[in-house]
Rosetta silent file (secondary structure, phi, psi, omega in degrees, C-alpha in Angstrom):
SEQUENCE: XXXXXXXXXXXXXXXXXXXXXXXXXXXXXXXXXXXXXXXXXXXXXXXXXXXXXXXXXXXXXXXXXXXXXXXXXXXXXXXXXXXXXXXXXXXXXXXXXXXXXXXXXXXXXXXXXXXXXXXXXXXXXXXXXXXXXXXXXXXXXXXXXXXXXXXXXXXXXXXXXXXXXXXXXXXXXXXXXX
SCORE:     score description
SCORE:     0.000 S_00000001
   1 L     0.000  141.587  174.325   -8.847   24.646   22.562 S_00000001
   2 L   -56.141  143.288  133.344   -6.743   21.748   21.090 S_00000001
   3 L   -46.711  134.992 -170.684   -7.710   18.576   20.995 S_00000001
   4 L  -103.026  151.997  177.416   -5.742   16.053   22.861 S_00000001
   5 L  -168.739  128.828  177.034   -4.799   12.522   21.108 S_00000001
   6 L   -23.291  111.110  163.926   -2.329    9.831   21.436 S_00000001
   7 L   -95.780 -173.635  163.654    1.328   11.083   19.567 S_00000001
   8 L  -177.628  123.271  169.150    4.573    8.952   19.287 S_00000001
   9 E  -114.015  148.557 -158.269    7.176   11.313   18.359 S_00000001
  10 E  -133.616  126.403  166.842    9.987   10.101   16.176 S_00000001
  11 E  -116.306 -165.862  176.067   13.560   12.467   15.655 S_00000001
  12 L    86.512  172.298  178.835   16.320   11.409   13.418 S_00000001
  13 L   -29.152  155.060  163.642   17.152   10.461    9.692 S_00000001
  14 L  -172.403  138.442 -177.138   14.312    9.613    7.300 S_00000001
  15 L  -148.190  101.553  154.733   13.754    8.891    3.508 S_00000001
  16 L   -54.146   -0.665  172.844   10.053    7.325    2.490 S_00000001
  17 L   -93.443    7.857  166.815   11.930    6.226   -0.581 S_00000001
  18 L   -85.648  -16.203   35.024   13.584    3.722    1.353 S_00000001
  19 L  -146.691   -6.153 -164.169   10.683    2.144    2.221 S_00000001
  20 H   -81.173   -0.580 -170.010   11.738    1.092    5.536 S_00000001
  21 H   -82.561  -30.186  178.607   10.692    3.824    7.665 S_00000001
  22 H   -92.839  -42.761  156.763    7.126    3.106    8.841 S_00000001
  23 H     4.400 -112.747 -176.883    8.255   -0.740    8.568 S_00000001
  24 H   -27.704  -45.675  179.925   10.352   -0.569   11.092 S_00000001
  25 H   -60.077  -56.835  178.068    8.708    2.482   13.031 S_00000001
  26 H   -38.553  -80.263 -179.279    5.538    0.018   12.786 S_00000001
  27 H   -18.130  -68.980 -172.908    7.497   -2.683   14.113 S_00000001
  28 H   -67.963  -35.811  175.090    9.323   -1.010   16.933 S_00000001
  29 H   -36.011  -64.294 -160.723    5.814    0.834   17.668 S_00000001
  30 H   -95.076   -4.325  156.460    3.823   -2.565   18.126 S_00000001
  31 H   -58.455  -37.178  179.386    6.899   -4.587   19.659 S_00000001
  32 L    74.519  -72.228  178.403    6.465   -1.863   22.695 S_00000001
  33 L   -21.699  141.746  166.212    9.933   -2.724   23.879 S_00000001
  34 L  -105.824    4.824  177.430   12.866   -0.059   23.570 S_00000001
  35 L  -105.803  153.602 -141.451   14.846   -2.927   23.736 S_00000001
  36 L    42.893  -34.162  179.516   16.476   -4.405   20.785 S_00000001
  37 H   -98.206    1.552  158.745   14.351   -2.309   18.041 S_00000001
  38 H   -76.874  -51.922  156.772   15.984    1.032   19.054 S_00000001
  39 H    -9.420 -103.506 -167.034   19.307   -0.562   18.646 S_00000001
  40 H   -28.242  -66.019  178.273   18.352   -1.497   15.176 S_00000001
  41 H   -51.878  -50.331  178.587   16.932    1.713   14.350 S_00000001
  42 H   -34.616  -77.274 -179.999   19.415    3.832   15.978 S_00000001
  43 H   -41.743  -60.576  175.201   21.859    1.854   14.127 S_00000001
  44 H   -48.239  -25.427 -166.482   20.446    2.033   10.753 S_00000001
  45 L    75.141   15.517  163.790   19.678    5.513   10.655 S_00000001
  46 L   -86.708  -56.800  158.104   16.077    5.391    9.982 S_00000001
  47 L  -155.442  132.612 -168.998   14.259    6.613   12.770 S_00000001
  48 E   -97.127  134.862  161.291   14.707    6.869   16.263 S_00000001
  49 E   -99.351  144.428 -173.511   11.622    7.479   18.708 S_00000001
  50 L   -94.108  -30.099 -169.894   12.634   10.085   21.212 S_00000001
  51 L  -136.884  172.454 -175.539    9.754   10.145   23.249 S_00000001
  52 L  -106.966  177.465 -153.750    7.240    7.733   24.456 S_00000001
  53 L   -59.315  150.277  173.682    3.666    6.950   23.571 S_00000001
  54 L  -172.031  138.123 -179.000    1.990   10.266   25.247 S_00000001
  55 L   -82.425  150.382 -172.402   -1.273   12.351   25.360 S_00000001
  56 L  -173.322  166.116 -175.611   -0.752   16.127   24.610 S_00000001
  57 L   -96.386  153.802  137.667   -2.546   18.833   22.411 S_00000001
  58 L  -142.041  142.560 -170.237   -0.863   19.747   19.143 S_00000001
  59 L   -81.388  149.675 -178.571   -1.731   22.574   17.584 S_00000001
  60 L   107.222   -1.292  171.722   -1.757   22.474   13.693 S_00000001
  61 L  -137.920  155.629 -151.063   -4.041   19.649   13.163 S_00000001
  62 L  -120.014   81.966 -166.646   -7.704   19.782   12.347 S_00000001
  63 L   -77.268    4.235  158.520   -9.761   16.315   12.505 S_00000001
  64 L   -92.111   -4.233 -167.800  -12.722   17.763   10.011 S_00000001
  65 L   -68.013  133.605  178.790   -9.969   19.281    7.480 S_00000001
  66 L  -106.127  136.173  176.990  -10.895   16.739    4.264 S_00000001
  67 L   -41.663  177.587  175.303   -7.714   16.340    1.720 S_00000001
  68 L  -122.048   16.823 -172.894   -8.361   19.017   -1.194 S_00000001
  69 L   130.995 -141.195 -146.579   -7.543   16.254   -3.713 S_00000001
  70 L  -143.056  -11.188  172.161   -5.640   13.509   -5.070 S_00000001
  71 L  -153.125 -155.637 -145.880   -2.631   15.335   -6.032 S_00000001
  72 L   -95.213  107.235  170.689   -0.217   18.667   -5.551 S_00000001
  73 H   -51.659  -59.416  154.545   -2.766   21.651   -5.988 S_00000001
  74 H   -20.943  -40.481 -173.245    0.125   23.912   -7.135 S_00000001
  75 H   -89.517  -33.627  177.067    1.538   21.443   -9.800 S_00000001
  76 H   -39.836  -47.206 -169.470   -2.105   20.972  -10.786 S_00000001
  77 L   -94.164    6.890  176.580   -2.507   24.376  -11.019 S_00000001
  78 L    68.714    4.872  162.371    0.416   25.102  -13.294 S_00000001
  79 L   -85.129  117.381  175.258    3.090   26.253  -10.713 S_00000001
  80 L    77.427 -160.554 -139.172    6.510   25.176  -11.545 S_00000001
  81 L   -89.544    1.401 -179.978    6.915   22.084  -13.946 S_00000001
  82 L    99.477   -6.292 -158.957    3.910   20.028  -13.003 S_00000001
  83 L  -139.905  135.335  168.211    4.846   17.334  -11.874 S_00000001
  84 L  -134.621 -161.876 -155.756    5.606   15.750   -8.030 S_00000001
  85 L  -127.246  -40.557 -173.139    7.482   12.857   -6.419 S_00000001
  86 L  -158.995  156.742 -176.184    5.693   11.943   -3.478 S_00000001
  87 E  -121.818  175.391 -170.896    2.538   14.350   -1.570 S_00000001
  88 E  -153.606  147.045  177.695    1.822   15.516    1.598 S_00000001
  89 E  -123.753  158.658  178.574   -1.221   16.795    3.274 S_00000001
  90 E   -71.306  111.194 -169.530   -1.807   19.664    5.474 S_00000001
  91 H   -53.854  -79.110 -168.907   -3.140   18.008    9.096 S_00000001
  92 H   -18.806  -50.776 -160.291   -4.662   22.052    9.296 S_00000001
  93 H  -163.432   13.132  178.778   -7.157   22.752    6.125 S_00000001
  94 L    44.636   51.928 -167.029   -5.942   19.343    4.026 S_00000001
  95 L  -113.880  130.831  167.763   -4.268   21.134    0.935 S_00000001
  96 E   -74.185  114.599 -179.063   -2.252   18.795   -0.835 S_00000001
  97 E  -148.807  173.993 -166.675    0.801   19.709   -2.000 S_00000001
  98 E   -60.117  172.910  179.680    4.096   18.097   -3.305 S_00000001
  99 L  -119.005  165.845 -164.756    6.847   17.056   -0.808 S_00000001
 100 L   -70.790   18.370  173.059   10.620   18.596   -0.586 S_00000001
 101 L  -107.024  -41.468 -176.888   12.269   15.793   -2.723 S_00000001
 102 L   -50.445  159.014  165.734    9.598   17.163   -5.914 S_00000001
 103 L   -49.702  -61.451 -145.556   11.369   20.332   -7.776 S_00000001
 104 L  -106.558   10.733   93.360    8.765   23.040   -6.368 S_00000001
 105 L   122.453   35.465 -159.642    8.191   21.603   -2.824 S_00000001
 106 H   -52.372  -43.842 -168.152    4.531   23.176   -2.395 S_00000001
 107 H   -47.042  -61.516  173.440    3.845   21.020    0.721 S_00000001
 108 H   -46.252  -88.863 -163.921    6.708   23.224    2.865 S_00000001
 109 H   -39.008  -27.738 -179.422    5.699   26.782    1.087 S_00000001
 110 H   -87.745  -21.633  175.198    2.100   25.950    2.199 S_00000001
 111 H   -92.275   -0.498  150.453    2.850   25.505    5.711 S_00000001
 112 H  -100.686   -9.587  161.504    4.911   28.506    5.795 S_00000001
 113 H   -84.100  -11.723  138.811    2.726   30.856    4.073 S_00000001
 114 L   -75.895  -43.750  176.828    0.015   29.526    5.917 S_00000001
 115 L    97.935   49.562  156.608    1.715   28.865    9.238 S_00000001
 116 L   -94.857   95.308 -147.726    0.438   25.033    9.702 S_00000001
 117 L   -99.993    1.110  177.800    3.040   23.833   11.038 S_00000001
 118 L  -124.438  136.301  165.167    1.775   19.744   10.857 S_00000001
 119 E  -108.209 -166.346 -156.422    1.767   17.831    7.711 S_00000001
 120 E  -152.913  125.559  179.952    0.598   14.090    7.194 S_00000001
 121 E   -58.342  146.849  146.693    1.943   11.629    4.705 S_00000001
 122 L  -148.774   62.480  171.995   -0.468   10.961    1.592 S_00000001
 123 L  -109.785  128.047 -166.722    1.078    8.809    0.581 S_00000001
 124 L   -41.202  150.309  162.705   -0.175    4.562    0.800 S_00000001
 125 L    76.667  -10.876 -169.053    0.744    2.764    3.375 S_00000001
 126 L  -105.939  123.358 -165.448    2.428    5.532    4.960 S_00000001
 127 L  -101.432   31.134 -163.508    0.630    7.375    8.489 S_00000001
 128 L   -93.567  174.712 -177.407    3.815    9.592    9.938 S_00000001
 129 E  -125.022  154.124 -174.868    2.872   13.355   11.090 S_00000001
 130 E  -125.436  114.667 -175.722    5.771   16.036   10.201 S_00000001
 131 L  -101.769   89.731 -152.150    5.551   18.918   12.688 S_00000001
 132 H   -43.512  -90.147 -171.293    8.043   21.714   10.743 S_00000001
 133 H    -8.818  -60.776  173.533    8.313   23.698   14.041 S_00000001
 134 H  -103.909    2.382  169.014   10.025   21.183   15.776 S_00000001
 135 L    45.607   39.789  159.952   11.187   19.242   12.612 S_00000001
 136 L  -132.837  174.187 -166.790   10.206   16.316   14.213 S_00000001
 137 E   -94.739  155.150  168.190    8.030   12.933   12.916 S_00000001
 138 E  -170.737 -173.469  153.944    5.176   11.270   14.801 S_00000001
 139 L  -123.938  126.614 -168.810    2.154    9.455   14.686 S_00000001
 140 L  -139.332 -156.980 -161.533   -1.171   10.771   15.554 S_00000001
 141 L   -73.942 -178.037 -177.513   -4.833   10.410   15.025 S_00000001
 142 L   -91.841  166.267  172.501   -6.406    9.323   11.795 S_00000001
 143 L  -108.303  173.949 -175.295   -7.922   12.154    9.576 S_00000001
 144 L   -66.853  152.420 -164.759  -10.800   12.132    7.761 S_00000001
 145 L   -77.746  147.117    6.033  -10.408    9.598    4.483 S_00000001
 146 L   -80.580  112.892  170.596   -8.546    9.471    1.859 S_00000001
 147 L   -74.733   26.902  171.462   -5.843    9.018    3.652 S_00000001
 148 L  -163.119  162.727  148.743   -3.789    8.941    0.518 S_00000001
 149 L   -55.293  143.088  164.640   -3.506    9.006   -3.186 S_00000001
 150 L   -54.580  135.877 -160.934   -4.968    6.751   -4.612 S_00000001
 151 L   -41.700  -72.364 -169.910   -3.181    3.443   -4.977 S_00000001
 152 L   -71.429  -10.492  105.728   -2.962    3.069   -8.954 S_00000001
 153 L    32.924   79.901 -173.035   -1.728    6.858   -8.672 S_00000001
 154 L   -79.747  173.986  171.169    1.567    6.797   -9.966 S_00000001
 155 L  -139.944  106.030   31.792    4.881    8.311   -7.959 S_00000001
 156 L  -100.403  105.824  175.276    6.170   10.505   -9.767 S_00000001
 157 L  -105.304 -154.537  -50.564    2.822   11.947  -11.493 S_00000001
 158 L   -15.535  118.393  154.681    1.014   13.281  -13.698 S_00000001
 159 H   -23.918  -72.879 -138.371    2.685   10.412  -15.906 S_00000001
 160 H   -67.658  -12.367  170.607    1.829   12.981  -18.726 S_00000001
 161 H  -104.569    5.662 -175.642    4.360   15.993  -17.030 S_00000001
 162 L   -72.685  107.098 -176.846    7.014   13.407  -15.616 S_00000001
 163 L   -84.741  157.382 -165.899   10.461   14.259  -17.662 S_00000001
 164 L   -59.068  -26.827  169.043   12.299   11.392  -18.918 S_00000001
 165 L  -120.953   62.687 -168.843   15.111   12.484  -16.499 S_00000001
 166 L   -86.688  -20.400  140.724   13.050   13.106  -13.383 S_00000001
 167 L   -30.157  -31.270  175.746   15.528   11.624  -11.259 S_00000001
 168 L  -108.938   20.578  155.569   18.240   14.237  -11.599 S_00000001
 169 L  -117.380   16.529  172.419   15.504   17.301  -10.564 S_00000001
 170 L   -98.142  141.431  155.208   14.573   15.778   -7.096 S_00000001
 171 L   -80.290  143.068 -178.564   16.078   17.187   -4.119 S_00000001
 172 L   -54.427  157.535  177.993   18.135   15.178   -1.895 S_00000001
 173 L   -40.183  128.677  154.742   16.451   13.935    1.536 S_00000001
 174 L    69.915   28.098  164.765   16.668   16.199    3.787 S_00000001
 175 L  -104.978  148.844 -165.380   17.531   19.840    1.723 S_00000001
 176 L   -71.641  151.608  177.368   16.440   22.591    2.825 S_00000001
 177 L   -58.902  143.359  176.706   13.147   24.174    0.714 S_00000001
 178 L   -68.680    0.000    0.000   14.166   26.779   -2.057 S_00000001
């Protein structure tokens, strides 16, 4: 049986390299009000919430799964160039992997060759839930720590596999995985 736990589901645009999305999300979250900060979001194109604070099971996340490490097992591990842009962890069995702006996009490939369909930023500062199945954002419980990389961590890492023109191998926001 699932566990049940407080969501806030979020649909619409989104780019953590903007920096503005749990800002704002934060914002409109602890403002309570749909009035004025949906405007603002709406408008902007960052994130919309769709639905309202609510209890509910979702399947896909695991609250003893511990990360599997500090970066993209896969890149780690010598698949594709080595290198990632931003991680993600599985909410399921905690395997870290890269996120769909990185070249080899490990995070995605692990939830469909596992079928774990929720991932978790792990990245600082940021707490959204991803569920791929319904390709929508949310916020849910906390998982067991670290809830990120570590801070002095850079993004993009490993420095030592980052090419000099890793900007022009990231996929845009929002393409679909290869």
């Amino acid at each position: 049986m699932a566990a049940v736990f407080p969501v806030q589901w979020f649909g619409g645009a989104h780019d953590t390299r903007a920096g503005t999305v749990q800002t704002r999300a934060r914002r409109f979250c602890q403002n309570g009000s749909r009035q004025g900060r949906r405007d603002d979001l709406s408008r902007t194109g960052v994130m919309d919430m769709e639905y309202p604070l609510e209890d509910r099971p979702i399947a896909g996340i695991n609250l003893a799964a511990t990360p599997s490490g500090t970066g993209c097992l896969e890149c780690l591990g010598g698949d594709g160039p080595g290198w990632w842009l931003h991680l993600r962890r599985c909410a399921q069995c905690g395997h870290i992997g890269c996120c769909d702006s990185s070249p080899s996009q490990h995070a995605s490939a692990h939830a469909r060759k596992a079928g774990h369909p929720v991932v978790r930023s792990f990245e600082p500062g940021e707490d959204w839930f991803y569920e791929h199945t319904t390709k929508k954002f949310f916020r849910g419980p906390r998982l067991p720590d670290p809830q990120s990389r570590p801070p002095e961590q850079p993004s993009p890492a490993p420095a030592d596999k980052v090419p000099a023109d890793w900007r022009e191998r990231l996929h845009p926001v929002g393409s679909d995985p290869e």
